[in-house]
C-alpha positions in Angstrom: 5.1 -5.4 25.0 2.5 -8.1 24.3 -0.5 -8.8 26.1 -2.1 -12.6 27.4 -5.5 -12.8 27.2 -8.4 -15.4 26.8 -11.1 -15.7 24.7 -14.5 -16.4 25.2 -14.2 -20.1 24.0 -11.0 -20.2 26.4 -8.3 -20.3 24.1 -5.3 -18.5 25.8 -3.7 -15.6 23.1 -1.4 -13.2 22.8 -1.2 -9.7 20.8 1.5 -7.2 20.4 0.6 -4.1 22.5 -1.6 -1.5 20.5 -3.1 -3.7 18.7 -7.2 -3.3 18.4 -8.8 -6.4 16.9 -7.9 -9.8 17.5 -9.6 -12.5 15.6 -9.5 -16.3 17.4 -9.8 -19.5 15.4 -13.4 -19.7 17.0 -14.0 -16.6 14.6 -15.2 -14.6 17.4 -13.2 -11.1 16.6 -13.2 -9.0 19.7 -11.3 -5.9 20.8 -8.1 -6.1 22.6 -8.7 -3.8 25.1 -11.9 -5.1 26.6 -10.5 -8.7 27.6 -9.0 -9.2 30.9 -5.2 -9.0 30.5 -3.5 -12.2 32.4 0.1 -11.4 31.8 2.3 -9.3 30.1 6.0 -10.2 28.4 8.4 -7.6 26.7 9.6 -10.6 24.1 7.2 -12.8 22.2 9.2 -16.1 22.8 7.8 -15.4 26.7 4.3 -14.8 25.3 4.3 -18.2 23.3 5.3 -19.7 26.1 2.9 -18.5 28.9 0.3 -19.4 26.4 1.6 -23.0 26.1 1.3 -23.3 30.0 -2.6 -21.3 30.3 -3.6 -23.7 27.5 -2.0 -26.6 29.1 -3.1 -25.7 32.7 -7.1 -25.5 30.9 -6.9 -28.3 28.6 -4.5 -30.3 30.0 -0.9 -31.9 28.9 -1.1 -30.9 25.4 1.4 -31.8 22.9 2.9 -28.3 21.0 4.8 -29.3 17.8 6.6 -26.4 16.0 7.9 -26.9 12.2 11.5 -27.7 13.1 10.3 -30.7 15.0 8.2 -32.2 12.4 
């Protein structure tokens, strides 16, 4: 199971389930269990993608590139 969540600064994450620290590229290193949970996926391909759509729906039509694209 893995868990959608947001960070203070508003970046949309994910984290596998159990986990206890998560650490956002803002450096702000918080505990899982404290955010507000906005979705939850049994495969991480659905977690990527929901957090594509919260960080596009915030932040607009972002571009995502992976590796294979470059």
């Amino acid at each position: 199971m893995y868990l959608i969540f947001r960070c203070n600064c508003g970046r949309a994450m994910y984290s596998k389930e159990g986990v206890i620290q998560k650490k956002c590229v803002c450096g702000k290193v918080f505990k899982v269990k404290s955010r507000r949970i906005l979705a939850k996926t049994e495969d991480v391909q659905l977690a990527i993608q929901k957090v594509k759509e919260l960080q596009e729906e915030k932040y607009g039509g972002a571009v995502f590139t992976t590796a294979d694209k470059i």
